[in-house]
BADRENFI-588818 format. One record per residue (C-alpha): z, y, x; residue number from 1. Coordinates in pm, 1 decimal, m for minus. Last residue first. Layout:
N
+----------+----------+----------+-----+
!        w !        v !        u ! num !
+----------+----------+----------+-----+
!        Z !        Y !        X ! NUM !
...
+----------+----------+----------+-----+
END
This chain:
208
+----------+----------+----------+-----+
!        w !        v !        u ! num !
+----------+----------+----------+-----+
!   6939.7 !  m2028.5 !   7120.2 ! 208 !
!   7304.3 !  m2113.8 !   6945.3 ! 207 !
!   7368.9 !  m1758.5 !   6788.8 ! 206 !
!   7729.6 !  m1676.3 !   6642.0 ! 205 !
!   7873.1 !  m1555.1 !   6300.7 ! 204 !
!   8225.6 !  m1376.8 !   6179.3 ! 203 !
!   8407.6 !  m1339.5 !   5904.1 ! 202 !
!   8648.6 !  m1104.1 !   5667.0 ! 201 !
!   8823.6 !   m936.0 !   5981.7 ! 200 !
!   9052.1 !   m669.1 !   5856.6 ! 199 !
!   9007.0 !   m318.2 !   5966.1 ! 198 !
!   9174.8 !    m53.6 !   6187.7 ! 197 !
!   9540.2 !   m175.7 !   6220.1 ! 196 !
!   9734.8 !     46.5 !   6399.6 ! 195 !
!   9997.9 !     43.6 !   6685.9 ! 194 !
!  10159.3 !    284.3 !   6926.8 ! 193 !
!  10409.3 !    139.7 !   7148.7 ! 192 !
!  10753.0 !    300.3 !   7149.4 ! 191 !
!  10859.1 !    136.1 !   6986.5 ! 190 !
!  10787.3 !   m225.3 !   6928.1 ! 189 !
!  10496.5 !   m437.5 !   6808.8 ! 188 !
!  10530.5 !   m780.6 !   6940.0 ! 187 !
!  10249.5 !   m965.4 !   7105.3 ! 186 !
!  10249.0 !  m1333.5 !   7092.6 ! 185 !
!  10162.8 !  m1505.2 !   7389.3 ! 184 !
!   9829.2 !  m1578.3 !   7531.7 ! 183 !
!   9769.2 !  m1891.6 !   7808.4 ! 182 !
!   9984.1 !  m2165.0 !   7612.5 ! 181 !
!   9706.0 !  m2388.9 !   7559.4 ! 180 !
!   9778.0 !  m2382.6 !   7174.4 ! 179 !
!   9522.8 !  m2061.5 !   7101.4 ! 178 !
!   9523.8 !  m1910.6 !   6795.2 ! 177 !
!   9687.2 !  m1549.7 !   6921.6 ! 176 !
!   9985.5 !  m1407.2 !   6719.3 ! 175 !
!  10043.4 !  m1037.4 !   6657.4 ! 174 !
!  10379.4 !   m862.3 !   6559.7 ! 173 !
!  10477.9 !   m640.2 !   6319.6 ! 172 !
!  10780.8 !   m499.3 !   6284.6 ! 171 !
!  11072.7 !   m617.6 !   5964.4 ! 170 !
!  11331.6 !   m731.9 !   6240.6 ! 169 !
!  11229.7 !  m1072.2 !   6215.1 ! 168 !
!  10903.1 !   m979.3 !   6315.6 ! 167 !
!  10585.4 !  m1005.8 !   6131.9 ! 166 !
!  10227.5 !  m1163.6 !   6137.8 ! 165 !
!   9887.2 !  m1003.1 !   6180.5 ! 164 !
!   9644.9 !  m1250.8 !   6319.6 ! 163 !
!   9516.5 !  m1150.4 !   6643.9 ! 162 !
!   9174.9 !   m929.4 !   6758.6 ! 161 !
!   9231.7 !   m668.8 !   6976.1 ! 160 !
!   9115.0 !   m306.9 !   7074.7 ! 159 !
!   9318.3 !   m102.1 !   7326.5 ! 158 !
!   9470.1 !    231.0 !   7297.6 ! 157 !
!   9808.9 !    168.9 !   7317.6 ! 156 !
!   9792.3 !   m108.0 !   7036.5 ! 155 !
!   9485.4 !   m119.3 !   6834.3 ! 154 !
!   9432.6 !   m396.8 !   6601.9 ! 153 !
!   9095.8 !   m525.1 !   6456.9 ! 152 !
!   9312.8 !   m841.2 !   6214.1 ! 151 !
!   9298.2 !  m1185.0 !   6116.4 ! 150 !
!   9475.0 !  m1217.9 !   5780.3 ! 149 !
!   9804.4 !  m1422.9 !   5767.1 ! 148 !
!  10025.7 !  m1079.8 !   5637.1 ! 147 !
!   9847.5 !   m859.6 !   5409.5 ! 146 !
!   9513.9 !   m605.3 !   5557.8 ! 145 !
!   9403.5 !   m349.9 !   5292.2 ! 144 !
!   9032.6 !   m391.2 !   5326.4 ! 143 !
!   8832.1 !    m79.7 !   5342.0 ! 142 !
!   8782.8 !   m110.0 !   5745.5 ! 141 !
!   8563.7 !   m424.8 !   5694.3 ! 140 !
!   8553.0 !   m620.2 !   6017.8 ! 139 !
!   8237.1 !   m894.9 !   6110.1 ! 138 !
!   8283.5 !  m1075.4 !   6378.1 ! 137 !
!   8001.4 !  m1147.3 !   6642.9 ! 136 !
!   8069.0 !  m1429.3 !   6852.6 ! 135 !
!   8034.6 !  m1367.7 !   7235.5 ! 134 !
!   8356.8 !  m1562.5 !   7303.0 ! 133 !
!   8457.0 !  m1799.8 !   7064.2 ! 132 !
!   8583.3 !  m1709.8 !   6718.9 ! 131 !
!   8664.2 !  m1991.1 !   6556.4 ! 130 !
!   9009.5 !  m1961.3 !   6457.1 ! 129 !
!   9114.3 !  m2208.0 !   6685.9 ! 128 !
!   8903.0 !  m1937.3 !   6975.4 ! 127 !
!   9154.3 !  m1651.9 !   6898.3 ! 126 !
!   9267.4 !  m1612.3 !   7224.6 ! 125 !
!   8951.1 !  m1708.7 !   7421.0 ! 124 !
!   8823.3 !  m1416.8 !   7581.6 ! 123 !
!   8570.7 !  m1137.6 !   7429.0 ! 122 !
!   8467.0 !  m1155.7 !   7045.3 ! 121 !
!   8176.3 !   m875.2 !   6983.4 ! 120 !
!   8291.4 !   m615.3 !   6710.1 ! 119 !
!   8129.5 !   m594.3 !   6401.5 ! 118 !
!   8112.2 !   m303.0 !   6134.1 ! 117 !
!   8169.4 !   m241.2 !   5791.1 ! 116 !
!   8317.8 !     45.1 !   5581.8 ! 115 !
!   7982.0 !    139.6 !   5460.0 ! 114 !
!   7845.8 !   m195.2 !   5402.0 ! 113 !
!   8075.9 !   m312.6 !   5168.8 ! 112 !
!   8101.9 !   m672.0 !   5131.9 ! 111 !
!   7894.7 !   m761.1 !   5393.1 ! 110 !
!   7849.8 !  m1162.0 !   5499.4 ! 109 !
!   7702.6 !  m1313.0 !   5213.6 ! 108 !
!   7510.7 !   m994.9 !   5084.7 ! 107 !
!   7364.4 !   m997.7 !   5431.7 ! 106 !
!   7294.3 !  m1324.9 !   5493.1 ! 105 !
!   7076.8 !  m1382.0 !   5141.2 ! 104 !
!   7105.2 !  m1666.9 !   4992.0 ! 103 !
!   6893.8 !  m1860.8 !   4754.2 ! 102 !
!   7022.7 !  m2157.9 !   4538.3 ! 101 !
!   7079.7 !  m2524.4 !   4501.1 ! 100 !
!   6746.3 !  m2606.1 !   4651.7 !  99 !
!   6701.7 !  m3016.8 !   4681.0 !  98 !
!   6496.4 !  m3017.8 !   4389.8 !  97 !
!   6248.8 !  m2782.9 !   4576.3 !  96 !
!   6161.4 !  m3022.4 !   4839.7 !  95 !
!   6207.1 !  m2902.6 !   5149.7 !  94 !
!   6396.3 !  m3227.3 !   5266.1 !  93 !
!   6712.3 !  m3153.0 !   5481.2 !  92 !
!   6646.6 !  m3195.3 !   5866.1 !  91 !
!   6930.8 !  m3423.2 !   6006.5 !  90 !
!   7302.5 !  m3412.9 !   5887.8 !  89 !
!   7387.8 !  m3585.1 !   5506.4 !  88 !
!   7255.0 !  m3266.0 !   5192.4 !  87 !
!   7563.7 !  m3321.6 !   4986.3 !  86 !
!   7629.8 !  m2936.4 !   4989.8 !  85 !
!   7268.6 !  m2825.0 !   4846.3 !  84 !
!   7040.8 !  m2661.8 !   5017.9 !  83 !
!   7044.5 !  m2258.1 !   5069.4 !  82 !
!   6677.5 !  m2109.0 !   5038.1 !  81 !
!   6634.4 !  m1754.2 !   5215.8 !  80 !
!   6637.3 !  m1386.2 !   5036.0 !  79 !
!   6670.7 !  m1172.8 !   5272.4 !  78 !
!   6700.1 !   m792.2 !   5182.5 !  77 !
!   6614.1 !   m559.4 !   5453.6 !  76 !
!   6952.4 !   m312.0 !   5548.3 !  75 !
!   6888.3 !     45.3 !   5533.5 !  74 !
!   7143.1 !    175.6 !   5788.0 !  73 !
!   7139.8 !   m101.0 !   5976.8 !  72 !
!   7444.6 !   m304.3 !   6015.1 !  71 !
!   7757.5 !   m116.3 !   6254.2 !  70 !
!   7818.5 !   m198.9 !   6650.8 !  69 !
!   8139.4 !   m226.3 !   6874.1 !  68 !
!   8147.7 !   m341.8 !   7215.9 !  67 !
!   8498.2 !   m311.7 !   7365.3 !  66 !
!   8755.9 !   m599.7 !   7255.8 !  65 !
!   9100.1 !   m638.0 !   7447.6 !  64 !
!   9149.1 !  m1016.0 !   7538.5 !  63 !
!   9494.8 !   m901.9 !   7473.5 !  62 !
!   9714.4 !  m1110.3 !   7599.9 !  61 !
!   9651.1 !  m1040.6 !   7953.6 !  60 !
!   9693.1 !   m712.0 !   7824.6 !  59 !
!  10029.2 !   m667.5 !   7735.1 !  58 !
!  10165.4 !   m857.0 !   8041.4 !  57 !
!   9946.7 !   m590.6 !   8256.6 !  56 !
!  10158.3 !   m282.7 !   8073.0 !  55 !
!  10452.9 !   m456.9 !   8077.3 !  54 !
!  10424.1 !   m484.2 !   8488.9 !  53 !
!  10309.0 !   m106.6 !   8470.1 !  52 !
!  10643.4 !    m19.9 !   8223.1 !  51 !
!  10903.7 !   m185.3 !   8451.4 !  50 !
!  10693.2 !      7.4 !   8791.7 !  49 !
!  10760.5 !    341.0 !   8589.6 !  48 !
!  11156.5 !    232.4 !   8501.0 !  47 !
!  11175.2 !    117.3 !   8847.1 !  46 !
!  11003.3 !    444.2 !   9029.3 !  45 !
!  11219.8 !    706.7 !   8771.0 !  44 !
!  11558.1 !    501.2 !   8884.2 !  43 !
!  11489.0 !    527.7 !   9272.8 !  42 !
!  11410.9 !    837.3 !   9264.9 !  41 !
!  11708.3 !    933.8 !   9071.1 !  40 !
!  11935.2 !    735.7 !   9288.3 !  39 !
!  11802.1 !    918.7 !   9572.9 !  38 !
!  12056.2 !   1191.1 !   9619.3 !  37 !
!  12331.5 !    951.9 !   9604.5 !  36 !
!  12180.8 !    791.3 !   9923.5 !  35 !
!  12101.8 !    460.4 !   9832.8 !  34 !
!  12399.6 !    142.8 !   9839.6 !  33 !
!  12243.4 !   m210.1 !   9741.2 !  32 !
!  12367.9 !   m454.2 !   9479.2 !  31 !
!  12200.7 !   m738.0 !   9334.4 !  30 !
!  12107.7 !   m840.1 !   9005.3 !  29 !
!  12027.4 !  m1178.1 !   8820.2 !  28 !
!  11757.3 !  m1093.7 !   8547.9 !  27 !
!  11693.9 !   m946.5 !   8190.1 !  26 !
!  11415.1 !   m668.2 !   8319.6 !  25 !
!  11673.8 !   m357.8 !   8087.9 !  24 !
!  12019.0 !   m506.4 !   8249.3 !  23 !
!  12232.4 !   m688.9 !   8097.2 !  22 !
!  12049.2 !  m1044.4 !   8183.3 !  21 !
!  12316.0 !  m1172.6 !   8410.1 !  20 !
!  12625.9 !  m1021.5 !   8359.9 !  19 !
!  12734.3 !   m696.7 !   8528.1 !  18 !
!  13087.6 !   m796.9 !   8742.4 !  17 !
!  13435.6 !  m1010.8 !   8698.0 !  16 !
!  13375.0 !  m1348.4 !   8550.0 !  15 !
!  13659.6 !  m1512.3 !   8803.1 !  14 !
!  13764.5 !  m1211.8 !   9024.7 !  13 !
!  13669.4 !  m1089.1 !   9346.1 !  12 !
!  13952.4 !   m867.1 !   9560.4 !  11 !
!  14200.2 !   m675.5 !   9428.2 !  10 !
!  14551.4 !   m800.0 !   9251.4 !   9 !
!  14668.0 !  m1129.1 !   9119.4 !   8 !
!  14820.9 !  m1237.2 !   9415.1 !   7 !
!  14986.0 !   m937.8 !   9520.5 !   6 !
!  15199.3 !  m1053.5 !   9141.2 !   5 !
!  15259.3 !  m1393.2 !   9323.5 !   4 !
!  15422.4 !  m1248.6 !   9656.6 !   3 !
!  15672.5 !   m985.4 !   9490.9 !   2 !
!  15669.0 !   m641.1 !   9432.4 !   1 !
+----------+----------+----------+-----+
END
């Protein structure tokens, strides 16, 4: 054998090794030697600790929602005057030519009352929306929910609020309505368990 073919034999080569990012938390590697005995140890505690760092990431984004209510059972009519769209800001005039019609909250904000409920808005994910913390928003459960609607989701047992959107791989996904960069999307993969429990058709707040 001569000197050039030794050459070109053992030691590190160009390219040679795992690349970075093929491995399951898509960063650089490094190699340590573990009593053979302990490599399954060692695998079961970073494939638990991979799923409790997911498990945070997931809800950070969240802003998971927790106080539920439902209307009365026997709801009181209210029938209140509703002036008319060209009325400028400031105190409208009471006068009954100004009254375009009578509304009544209820009717306005329930479509059917027995598959309605509202859910109290926590965090700020979804505040371009609208929905600020502490608003109330109203979620009918008899609503077949369609791509672009805002959406009572529960993924791995916890409540949120997002916009339903989809993945280029045909799953859903969930996107905040927030621009300050805080709440990422959250895509819907196996083997997360997901379901949509109502579609949000408003919601309304109290200033005082």
């Amino acid at each position: 054998m001569n000197q050039e073919s030794k050459k070109t034999k053992g030691g590190k080569r160009p390219g040679a090794g795992r690349k970075q990012g093929s491995t399951t938390r898509l960063e650089k590697t490094v190699v340590i030697r573990i009593p053979a005995s302990q490599k399954p140890v060692v695998s079961q505690w970073v494939e638990a600790y991979t799923k409790q760092e997911k498990s945070l990431q997931l809800k950070e984004n969240l802003d998971p929602v927790t106080v539920f209510s439902q209307p009365a059972a026997e709801g009181q009519q209210i029938s209140l005057p509703l002036f008319q769209s060209k009325v400028p800001a400031g105190f409208p005039s009471p006068a009954d030519d100004h009254i375009e019609s009578r509304l009544d909250p209820n009717a306005y904000l329930i479509d059917q009352a027995d598959s309605t409920f509202f859910v109290t808005i926590q965090g700020e994910s979804m505040i371009e929306a609208g929905l600020m913390p502490g608003d109330k928003a109203v979620v009918d459960k008899g609503k077949v929910p369609v791509l672009g609607d805002i959406v009572l989701a529960m993924i791995d047992g916890e409540f949120t609020i997002k916009t339903l959107a989809r993945q280029k791989n045909g799953n859903p996904k969930l996107l905040p309505a927030n621009a300050s960069g805080k709440y990422s999307p959250i895509l819907i993969e196996p083997p997360m368990q997901f379901e949509v429990w109502g579609v949000v058709i408003g919601s309304f707040r109290r200033f005082r």
